[in-house]
C-alpha positions in Angstrom: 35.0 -26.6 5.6 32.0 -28.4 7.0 30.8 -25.1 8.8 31.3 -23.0 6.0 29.1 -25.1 3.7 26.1 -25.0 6.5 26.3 -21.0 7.0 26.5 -21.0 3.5 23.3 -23.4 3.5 21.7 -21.6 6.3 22.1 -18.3 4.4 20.9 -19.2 1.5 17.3 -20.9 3.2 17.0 -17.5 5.0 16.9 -15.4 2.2 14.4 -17.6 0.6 12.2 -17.4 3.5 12.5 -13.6 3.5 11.3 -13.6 -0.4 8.8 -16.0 0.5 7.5 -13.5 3.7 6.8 -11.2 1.3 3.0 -10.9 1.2 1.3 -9.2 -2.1 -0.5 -6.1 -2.1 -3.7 -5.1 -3.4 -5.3 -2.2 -3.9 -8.6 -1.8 -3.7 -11.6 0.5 -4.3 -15.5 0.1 -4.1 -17.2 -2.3 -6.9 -18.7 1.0 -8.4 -15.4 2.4 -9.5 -15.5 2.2 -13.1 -11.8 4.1 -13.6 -9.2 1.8 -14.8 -6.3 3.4 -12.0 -2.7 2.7 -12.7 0.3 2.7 -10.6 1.7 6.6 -11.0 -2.6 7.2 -10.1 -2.1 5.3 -7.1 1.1 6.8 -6.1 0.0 10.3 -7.1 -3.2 9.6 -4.7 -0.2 8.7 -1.8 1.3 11.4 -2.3 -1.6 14.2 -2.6 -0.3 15.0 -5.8 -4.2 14.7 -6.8 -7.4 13.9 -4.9 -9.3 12.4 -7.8 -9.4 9.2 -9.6 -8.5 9.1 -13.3 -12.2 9.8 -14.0 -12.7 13.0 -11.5 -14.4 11.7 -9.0 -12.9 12.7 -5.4 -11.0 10.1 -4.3 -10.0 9.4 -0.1 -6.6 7.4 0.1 -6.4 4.9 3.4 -2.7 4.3 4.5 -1.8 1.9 7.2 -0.2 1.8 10.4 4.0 3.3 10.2 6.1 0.3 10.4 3.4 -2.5 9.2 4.4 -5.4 6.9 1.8 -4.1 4.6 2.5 -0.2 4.7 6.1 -1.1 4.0 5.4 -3.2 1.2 3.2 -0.8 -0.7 5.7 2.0 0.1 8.5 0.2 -1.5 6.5 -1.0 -4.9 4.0 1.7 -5.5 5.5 4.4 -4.2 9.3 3.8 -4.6 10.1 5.0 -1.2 11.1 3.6 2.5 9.3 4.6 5.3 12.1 7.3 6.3 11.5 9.0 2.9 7.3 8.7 3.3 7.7 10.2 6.7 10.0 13.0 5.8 7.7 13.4 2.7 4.6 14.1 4.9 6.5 16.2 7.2 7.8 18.8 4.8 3.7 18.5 2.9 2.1 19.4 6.7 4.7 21.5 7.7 4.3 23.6 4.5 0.3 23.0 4.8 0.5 21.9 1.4 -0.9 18.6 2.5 -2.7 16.2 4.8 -1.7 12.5 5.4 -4.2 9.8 4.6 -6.4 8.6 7.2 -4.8 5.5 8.7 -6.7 2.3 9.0 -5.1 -0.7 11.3 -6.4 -3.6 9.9 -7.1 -5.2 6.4 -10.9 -5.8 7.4 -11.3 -2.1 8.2 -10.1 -1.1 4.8 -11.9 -3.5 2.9 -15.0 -2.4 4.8 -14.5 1.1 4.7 -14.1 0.6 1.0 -16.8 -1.3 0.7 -18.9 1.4 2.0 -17.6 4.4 0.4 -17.1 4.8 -3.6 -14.8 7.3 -2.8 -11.7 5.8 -0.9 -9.1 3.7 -2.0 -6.8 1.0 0.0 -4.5 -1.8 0.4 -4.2 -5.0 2.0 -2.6 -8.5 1.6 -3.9 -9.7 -1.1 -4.9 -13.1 0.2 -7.9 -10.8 2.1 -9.7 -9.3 -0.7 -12.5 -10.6 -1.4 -16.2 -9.7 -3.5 -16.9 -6.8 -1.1 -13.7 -4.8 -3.1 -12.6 -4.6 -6.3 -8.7 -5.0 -6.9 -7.5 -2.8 -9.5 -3.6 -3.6 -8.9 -1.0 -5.8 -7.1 2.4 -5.5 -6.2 
């Protein structure tokens, strides 16, 4: 019985931890967006469903890295899919030339300063990087 109650113990610990490893997303734009952008925008950006923000202005979506704790968090919250499902998403898009993938960008500083230069793209990142150069219009 002893064993059973620290597996049990152990188990339970562990799955906190993995909650807890969880990091937020933001997504972020440039500090001149004015357009108040909701989650189906966002995920319609994802998925090239539209290239423009709610107000018309082009918009230029920046993905991350396949496989990255970040990538697979936004995937799963904003865009209700797993990375198997994005992947054969994008593959069907290209292979029909109906669509290109956005650009990918390795590391949160990149985005934030590629946002932070260009009024037109969007991004994400952990949330505990943003900062005044962006301006967070949702997290997950």
């Amino acid at each position: 019985m002893k064993h059973f109650t620290k597996r049990l113990l152990c188990a339970s610990l562990l799955s906190l931890l993995a909650g807890a490893a969880q990091a937020e997303i933001a997504v972020i734009v440039n500090p001149a967006n004015g357009d108040t952008i909701t989650k189906d925008d966002i995920s319609a950006l994802y998925l090239a469903k539209t290239k423009t923000f709610p107000g018309g202005k082009n918009a230029i979506p920046l993905d991350r890295p396949e496989g990255s704790p970040t990538r697979v968090e936004f995937v799963s919250k904003v865009i209700d899919k797993d990375e198997a499902q994005m992947k054969s998403y994008w593959s069907r898009l290209i292979f029909t030339g109906k669509g290109v993938p956005p650009k990918v960008v390795e590391t949160d500083a990149e985005v934030k300063d590629m946002v932070a230069r260009n009024p037109d793209t969007i991004g994400f990142i952990d949330a505990a990087a943003a900062d005044a150069t962006v301006k967070v219009v949702a997290k997950f």
